[in-house]
DODREN-742428 format. One line per 10 residues: number of its first residue (from 1); for each residue x, y negated, z negated of N, C-alpha, C, O. Coordinates in steps of 0.02 Angstrom, whole numbers, plus 50000, padded with zeros to 5 digits. Layout:
NUM) X,Y,Z,X,Y,Z,X,Y,Z,X,Y,Z ~ ...
This chain:
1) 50247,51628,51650,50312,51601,51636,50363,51658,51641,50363,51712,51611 ~ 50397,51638,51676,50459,51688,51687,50502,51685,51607,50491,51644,51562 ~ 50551,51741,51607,50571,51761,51554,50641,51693,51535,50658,51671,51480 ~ 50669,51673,51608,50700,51638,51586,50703,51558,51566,50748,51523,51544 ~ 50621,51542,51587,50624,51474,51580,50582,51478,51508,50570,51429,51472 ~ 50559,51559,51495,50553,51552,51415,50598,51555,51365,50581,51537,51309 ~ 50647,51573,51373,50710,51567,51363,50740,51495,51336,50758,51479,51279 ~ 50738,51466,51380,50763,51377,51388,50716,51344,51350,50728,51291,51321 ~ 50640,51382,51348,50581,51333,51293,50604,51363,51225,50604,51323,51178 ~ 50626,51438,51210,50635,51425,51136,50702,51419,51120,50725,51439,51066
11) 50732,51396,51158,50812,51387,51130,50778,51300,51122,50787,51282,51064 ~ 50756,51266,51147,50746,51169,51126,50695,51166,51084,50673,51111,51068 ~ 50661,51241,51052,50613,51222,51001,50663,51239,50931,50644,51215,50877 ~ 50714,51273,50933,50766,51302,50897,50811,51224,50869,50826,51217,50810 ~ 50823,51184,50911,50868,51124,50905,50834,51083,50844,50857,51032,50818 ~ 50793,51106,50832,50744,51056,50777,50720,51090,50725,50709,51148,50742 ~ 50704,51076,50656,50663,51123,50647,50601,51123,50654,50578,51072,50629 ~ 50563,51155,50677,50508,51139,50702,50450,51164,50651,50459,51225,50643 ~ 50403,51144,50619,50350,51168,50595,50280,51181,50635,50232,51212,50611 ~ 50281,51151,50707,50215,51165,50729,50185,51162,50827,50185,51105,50851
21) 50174,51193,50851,50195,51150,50916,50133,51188,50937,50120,51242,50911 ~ 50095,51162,50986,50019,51180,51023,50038,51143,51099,50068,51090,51110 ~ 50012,51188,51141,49998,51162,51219,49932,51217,51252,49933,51278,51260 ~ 49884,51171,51266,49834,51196,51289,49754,51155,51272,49750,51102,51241 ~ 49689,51195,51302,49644,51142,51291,49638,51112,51212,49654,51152,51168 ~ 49622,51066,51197,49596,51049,51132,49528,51016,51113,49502,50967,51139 ~ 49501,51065,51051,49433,51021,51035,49427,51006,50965,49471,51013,50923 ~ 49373,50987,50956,49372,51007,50874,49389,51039,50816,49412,51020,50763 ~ 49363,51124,50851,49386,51147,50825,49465,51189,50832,49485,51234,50794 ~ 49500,51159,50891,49550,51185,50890,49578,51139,50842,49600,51173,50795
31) 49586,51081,50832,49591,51024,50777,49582,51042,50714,49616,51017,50669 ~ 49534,51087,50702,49557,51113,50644,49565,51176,50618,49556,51196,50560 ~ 49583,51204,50666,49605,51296,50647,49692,51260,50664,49733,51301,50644 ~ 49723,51206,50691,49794,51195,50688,49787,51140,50641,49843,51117,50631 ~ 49742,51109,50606,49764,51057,50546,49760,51108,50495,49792,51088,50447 ~ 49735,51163,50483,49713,51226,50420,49815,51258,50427,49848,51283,50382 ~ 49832,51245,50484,49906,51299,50499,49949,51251,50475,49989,51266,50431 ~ 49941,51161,50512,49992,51108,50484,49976,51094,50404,50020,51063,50374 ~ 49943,51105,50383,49933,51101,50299,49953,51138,50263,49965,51111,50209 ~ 49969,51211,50263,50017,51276,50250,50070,51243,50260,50099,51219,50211
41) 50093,51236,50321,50170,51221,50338,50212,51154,50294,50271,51150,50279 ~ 50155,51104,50281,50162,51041,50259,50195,51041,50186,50244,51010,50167 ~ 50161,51079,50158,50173,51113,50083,50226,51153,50065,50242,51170,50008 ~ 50258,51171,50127,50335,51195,50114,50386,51149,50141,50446,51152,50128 ~ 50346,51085,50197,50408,51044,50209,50422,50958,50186,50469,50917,50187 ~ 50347,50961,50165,50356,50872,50162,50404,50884,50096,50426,50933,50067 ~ 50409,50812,50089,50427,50783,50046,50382,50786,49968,50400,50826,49925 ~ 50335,50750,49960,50306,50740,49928,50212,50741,49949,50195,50748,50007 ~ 50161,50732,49897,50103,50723,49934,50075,50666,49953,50015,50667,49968 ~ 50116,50600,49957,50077,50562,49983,50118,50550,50076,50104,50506,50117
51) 50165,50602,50085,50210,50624,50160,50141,50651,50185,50106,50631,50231 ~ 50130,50703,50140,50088,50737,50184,50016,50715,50201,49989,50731,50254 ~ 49980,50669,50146,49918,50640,50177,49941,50617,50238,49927,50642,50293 ~ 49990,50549,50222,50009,50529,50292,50021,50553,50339,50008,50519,50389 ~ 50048,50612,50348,50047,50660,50415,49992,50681,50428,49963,50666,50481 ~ 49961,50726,50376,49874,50755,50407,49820,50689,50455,49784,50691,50506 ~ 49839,50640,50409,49791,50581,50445,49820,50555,50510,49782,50532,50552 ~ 49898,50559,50523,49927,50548,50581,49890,50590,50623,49844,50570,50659 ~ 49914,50660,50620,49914,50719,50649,49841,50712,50688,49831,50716,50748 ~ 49787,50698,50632,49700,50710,50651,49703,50658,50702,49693,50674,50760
61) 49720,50574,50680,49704,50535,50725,49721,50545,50803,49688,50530,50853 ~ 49791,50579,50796,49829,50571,50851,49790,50631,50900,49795,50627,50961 ~ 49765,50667,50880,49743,50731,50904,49651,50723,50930,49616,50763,50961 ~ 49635,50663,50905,49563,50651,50899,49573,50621,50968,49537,50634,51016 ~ 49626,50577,50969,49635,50520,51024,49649,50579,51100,49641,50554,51155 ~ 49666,50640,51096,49688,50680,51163,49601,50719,51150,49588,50767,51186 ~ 49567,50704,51119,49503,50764,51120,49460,50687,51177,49449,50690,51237 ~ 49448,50633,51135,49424,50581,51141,49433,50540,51224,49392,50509,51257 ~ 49508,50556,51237,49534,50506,51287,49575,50539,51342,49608,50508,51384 ~ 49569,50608,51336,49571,50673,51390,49534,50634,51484,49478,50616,51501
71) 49598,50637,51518,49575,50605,51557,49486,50650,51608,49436,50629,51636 ~ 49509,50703,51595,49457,50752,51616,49408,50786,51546,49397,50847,51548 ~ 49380,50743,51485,49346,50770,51448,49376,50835,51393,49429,50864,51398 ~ 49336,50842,51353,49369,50895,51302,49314,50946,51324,49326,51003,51303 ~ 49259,50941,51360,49214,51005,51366,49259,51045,51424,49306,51020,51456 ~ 49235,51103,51428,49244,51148,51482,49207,51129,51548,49166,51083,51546 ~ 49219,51163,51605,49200,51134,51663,49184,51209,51724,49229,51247,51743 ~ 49117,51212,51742,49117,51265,51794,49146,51261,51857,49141,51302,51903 ~ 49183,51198,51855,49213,51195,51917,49276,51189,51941,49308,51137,51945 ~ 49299,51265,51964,49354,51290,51950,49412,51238,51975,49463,51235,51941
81) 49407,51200,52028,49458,51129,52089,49442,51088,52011,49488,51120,51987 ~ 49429,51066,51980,49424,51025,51921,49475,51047,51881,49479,51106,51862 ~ 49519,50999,51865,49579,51014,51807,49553,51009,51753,49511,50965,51742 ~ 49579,51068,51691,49538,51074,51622,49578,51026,51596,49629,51007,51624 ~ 49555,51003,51536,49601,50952,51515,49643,50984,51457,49619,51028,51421 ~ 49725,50953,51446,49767,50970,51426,49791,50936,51383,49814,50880,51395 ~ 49790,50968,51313,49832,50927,51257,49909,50949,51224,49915,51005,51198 ~ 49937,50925,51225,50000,50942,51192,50018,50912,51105,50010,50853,51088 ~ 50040,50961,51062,50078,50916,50998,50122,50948,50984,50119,51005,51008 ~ 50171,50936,50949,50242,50959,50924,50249,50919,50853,50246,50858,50852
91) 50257,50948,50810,50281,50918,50729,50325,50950,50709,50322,51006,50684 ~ 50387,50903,50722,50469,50942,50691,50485,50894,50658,50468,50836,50671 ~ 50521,50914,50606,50553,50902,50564,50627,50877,50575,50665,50923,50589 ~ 50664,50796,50572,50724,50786,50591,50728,50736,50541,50693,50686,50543 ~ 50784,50748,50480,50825,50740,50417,50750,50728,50375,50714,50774,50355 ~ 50741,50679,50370,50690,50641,50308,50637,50664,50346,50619,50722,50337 ~ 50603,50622,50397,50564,50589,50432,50527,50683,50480,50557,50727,50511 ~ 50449,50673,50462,50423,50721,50524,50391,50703,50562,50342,50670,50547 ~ 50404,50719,50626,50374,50671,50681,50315,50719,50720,50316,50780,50728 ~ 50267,50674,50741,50232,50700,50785,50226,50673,50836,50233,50612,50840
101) 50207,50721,50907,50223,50711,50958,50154,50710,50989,50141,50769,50976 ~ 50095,50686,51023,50044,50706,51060,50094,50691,51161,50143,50658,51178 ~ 50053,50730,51192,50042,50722,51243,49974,50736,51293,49939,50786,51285 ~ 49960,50690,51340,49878,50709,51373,49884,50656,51436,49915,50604,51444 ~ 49841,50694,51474,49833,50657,51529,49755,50615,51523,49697,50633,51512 ~ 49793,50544,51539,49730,50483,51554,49712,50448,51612,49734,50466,51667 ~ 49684,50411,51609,49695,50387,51669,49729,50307,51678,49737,50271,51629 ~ 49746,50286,51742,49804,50225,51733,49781,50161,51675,49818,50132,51636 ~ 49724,50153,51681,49680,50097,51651,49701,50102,51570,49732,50063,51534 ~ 49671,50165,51558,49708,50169,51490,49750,50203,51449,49748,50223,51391
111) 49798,50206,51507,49880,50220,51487,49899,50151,51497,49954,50150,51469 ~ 49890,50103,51516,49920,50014,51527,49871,49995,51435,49900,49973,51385 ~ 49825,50006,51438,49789,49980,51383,49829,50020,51305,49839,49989,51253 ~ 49842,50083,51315,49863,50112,51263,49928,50080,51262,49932,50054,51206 ~ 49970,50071,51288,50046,50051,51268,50044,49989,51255,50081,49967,51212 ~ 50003,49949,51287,49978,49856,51268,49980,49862,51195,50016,49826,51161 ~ 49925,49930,51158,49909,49926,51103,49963,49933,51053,49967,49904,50999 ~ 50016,49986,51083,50073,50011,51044,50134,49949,51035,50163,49926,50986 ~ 50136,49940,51083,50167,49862,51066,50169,49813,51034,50214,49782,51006 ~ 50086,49805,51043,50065,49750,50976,50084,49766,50924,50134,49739,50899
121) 50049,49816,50893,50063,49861,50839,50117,49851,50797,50123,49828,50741 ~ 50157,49873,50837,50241,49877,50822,50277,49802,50825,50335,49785,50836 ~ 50244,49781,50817,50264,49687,50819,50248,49631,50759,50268,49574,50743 ~ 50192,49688,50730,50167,49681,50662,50189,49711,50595,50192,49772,50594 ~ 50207,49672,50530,50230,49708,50468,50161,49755,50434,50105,49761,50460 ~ 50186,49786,50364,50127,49812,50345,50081,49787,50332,50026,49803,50354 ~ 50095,49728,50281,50029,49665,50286,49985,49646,50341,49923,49648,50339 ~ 50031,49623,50406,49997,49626,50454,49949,49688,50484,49893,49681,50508 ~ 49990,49756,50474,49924,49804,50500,49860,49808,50454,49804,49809,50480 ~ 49869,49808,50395,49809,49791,50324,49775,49762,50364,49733,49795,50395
131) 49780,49686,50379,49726,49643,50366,49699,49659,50445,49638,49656,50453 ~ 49743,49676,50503,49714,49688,50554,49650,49764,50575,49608,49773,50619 ~ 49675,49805,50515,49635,49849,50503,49548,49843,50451,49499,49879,50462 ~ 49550,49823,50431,49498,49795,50370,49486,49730,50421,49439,49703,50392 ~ 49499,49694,50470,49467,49657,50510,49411,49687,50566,49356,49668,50583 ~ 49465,49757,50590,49437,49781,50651,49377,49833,50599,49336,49862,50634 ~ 49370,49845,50530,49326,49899,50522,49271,49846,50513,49229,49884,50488 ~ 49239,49782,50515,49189,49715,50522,49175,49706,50572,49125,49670,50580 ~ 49209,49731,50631,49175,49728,50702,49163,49774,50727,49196,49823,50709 ~ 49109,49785,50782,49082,49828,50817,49146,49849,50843,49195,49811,50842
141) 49149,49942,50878,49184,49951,50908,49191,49908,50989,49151,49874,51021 ~ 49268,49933,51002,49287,49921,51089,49234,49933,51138,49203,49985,51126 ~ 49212,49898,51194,49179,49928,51225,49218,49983,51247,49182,50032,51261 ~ 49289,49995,51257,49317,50044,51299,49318,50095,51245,49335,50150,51267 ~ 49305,50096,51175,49341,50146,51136,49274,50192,51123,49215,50177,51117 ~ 49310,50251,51121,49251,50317,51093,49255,50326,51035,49233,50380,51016 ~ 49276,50293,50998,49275,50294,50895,49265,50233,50882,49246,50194,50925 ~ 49275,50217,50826,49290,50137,50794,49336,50100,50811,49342,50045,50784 ~ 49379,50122,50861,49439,50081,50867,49473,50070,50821,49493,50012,50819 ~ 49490,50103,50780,49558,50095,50722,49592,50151,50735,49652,50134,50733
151) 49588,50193,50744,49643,50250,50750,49716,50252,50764,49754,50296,50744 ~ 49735,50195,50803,49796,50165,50816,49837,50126,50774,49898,50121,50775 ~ 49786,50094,50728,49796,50037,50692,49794,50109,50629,49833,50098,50583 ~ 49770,50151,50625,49783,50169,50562,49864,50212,50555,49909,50208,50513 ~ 49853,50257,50622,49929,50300,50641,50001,50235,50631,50058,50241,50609 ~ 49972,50192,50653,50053,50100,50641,50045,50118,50567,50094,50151,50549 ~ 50004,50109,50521,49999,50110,50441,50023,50154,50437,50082,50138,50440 ~ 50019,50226,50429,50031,50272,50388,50092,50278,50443,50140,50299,50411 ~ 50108,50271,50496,50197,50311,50497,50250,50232,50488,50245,50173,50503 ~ 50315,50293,50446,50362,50265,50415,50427,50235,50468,50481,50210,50453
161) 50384,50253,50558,50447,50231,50594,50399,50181,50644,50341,50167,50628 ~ 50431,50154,50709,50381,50121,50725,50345,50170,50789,50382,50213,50812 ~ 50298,50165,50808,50267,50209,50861,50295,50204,50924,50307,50150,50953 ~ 50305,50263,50947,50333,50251,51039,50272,50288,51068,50228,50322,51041 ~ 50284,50269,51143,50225,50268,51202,50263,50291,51265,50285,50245,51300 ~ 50271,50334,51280,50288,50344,51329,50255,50370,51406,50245,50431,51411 ~ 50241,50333,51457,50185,50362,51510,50225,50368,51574,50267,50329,51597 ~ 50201,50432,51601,50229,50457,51677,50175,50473,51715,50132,50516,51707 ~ 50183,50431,51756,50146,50454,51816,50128,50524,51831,50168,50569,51840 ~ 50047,50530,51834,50042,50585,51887,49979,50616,51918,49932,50654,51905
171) 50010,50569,51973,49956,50574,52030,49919,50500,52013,49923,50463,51965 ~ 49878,50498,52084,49838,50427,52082,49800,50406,52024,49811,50351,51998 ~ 49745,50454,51998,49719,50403,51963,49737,50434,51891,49688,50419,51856 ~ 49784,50470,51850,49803,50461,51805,49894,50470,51779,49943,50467,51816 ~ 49892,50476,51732,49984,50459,51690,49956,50533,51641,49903,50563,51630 ~ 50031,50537,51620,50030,50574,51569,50047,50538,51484,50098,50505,51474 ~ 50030,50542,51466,50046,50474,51412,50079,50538,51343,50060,50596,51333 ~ 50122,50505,51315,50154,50539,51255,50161,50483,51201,50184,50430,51222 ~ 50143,50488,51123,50163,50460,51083,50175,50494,51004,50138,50532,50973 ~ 50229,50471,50988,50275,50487,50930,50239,50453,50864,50221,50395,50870
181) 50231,50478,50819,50238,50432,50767,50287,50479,50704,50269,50537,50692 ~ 50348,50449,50666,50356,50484,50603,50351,50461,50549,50356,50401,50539 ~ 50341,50499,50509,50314,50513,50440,50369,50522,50387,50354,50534,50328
């Protein structure tokens, strides 16, 4: 990175306050040597402690879902023409509300399936996510999902705004998918 387009990245991390921001591979345990850093930081900015469960559990789910749904895997790869896979998060702080940001590349199938989901979601009150959650933990998981399939349904519960989805193309067979939730 040249000096000046580093420049232009920390003057738009400056516009916010920012408590946390990661770009690069992610696994487990990068998941939690940066949930051990967002839990320090949390404790000087939330609000209160039931802000901050709700963020840690945001934060994990949202971060499980780019280890989980990495269009190219969370392992490493000897093969150098093989793209490693790439996770992005950002957790800033704007008035009340702290938002988190994931970004990752998927592929088209389920970047159409993930925003289907975000939609629903967001179409539903809290009652409605309750009972849809404690429904989905009585059934077997998705065939398509690599967890239990609640992780979505739990990130709609615990954030205080409604979830955005945002996906860009890139390249044939995947998108880059981004989603918000705040706290």
């Amino acid at each position: 990175m040249e000096f000046d387009r580093f420049h232009h990245f920390a003057n738009l991390l400056l516009e916010d306050d920012f408590v946390l921001t990661y770009s690069g591979y992610v696994t487990e345990d990068i998941l939690q040597a940066i949930g051990d850093t967002l839990r320090q930081q949390l404790l000087v900015k939330a609000a209160n402690k039931t802000q901050i469960r709700n963020l840690f559990s945001v934060f994990v789910e949202l971060m499980q879902n780019v280890i989980r749904y990495g269009h190219e895997g969370p392992q490493p790869t000897l093969d150098p023409t093989r793209k490693k896979p790439v996770g992005l998060i950002l957790v800033a702080q704007n008035g009340p509300h702290i938002n988190l940001l994931t970004g990752n590349y998927v592929t088209k199938d389920e970047a159409n399936a993930l925003q289907q989901k975000v939609n629903f979601l967001n179409t539903k009150s809290a009652e409605e996510l309750r009972e849809i959650y404690h429904d989905r933990l009585r059934q077997p998981p998705d065939l398509s999902s690599k967890g239990a399939s609640i992780g979505l349904i739990e990130i709609a519960r615990r954030s205080s705004t409604p979830l955005q989805c945002v996906v860009e193309e890139a390249g044939e067979e995947s998108c880059f998918t981004m989603i918000k939730a705040g706290v």
